[in-house]
C-alpha positions as MATLAB code, in Angstrom:
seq = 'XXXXXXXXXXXXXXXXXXXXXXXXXXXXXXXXXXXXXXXXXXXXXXXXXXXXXXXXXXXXXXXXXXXXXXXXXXXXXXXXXXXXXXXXXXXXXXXXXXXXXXXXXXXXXXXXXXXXXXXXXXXXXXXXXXXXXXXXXXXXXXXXXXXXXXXXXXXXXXXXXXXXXXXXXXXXXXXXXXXXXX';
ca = [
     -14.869  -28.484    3.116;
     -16.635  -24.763    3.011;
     -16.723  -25.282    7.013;
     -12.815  -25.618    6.740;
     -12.292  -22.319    4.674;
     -14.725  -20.341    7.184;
     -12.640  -21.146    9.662;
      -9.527  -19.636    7.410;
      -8.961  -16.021    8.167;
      -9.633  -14.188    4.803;
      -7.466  -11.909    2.761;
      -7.627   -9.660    0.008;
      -4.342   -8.687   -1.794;
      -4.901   -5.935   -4.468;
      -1.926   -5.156   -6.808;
      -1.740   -4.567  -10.194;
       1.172   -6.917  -10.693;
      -0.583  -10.249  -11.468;
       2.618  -12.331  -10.728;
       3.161  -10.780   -7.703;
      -0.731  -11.509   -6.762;
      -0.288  -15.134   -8.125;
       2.612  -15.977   -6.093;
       1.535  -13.997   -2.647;
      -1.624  -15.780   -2.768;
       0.148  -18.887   -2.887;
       2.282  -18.082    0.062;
      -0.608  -16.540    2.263;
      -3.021  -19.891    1.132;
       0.379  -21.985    2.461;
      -0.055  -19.704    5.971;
      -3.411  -20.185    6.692;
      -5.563  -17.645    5.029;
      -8.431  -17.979    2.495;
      -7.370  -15.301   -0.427;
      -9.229  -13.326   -2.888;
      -7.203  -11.219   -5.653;
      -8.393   -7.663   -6.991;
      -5.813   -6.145   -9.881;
      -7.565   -2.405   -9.105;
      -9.525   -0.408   -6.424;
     -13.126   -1.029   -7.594;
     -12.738   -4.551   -8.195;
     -11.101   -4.874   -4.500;
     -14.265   -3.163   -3.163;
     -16.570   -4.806   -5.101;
     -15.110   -7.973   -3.644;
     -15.157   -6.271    0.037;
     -18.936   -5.379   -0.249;
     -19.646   -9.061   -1.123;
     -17.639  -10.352    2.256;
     -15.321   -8.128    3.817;
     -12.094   -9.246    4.713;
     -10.100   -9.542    8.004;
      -6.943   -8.857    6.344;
      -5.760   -6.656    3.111;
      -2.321   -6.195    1.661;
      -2.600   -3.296   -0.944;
      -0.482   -2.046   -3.412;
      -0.088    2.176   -3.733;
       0.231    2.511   -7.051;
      -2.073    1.046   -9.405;
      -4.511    2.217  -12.358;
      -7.124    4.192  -11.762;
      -7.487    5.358   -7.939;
      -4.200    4.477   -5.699;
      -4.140    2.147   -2.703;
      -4.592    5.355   -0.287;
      -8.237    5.218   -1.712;
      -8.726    1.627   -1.172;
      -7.676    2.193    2.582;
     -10.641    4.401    3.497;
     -12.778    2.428    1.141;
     -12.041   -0.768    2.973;
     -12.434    0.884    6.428;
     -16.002    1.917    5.451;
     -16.578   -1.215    4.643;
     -15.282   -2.358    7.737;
     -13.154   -0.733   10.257;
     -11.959   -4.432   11.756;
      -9.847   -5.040    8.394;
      -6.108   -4.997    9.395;
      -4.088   -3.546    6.223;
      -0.803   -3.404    4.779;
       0.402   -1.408    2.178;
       2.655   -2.792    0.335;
       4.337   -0.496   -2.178;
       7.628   -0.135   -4.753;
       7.137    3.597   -4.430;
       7.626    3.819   -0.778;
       7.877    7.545    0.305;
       7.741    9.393    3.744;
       4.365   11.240    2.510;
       2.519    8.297    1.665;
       3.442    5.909    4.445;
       2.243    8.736    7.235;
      -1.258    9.510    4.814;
      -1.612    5.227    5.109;
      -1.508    4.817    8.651;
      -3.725    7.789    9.235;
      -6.246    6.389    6.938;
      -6.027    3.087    8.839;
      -3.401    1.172    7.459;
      -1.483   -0.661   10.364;
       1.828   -1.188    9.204;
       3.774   -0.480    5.672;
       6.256   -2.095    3.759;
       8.467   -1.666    0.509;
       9.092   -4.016   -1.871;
       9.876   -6.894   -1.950;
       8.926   -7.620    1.752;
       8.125  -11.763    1.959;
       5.895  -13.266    2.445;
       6.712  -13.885    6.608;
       7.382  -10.082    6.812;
       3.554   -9.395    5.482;
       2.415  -11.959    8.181;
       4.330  -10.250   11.169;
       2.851   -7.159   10.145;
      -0.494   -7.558   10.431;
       0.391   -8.603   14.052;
       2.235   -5.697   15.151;
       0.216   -3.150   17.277;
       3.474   -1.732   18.831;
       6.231    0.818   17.093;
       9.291   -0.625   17.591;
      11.575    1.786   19.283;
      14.639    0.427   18.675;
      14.626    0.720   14.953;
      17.747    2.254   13.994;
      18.603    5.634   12.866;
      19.638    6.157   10.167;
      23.680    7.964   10.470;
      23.167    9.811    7.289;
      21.084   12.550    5.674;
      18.695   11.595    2.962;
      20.383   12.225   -0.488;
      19.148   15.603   -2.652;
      17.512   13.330   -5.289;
      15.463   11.309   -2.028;
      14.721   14.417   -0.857;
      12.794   15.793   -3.918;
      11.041   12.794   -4.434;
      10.081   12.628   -0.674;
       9.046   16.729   -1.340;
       6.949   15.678   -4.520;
       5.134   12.397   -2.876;
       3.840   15.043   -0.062;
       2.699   18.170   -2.378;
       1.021   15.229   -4.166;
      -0.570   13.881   -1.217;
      -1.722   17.661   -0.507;
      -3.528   17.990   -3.956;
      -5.179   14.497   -3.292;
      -3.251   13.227   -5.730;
      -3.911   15.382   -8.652;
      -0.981   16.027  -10.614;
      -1.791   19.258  -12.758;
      -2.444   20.720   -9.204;
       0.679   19.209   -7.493;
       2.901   20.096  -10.726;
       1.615   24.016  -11.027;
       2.466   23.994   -7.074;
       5.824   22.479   -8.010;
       6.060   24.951  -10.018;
       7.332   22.297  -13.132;
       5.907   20.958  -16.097;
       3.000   18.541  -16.019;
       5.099   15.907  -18.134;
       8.095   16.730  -15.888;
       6.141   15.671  -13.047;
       4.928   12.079  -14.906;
       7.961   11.500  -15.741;
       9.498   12.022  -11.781;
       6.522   10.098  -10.265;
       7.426    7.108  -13.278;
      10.642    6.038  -11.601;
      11.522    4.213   -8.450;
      12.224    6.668   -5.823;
      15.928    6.921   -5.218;
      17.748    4.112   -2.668;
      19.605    6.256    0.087;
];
């Protein structure tokens, strides 16, 4: 039986969300893939150090150090592991800083689990997305705005709010909410 699960390609999925976790790792186990769970960033590279995986979904944002981290962390670990990002907070800012640090696609939630699968198999953009006919809303726009001065100050918010020029708390509260549906 352990020859059978070597011969499964292995995944990590880090999220905070434990029923998210439970029921992804269900779905990935039903596609093929010998899963491990991590709720946070050091447990995920704890588990990485001990065998590192071929694949990782990863959340953004989660206690502690975000998902961003875990990208770089993982590709020290090994630069073979094909990521996703996988985020509720999806934002222009952070989806550029992902694939930079070596993510190789990203989604927002919810994205099933099929969607996660194509993903890690897609090495190509796809240039016949479509455009979108309209501008981004004001509201989109300042949380687009905050997610990159954030991603400037390496995610430090007393250095991202006093560049925002707005109250720490103001800031907390912003980067709280679900970014704004255009």
């Amino acid at each position: 039986m352990t020859d059978n699960i070597k011969d499964k390609p292995s995944l990590l999925i880090v999220d905070d969300d434990v029923t998210l976790c439970i029921v992804l790792q269900k779905a990935m186990q039903k596609r093929g893939f010998d899963t491990r769970v991590a709720h946070d960033v050091e447990s995920a590279v704890v588990l990485a150090k001990e065998d590192p995986p071929e694949y990782a979904i990863i959340d953004l944002s989660m206690p502690g150090e975000s998902g961003l981290t875990l990208i770089s962390r993982l590709k020290e670990i090994d630069a073979h592991t094909r990521m996703v990002v996988l985020t509720g907070y999806a934002s222009v800012a952070t989806a550029v800083e992902a694939i930079k640090l070596g993510a190789i696609h990203y989604l927002a939630k919810p994205a099933d689990a099929d969607e996660i699968l194509h993903s890690f198999h897609r090495d190509e953009g796809d240039s016949k997305i479509p455009i979108p006919t309209r501008p981004l809303s004001v509201a989109r726009l300042e949380w687009e705005h905050i997610q990159k001065v954030l991603a400037e100050c390496d995610g430090n918010i007393s250095e991202t709010a006093r560049r925002l020029n707005m109250h720490r708390r103001t800031l907390q509260r912003k980067l709280n909410k679900r970014p704004v549906k255009d």
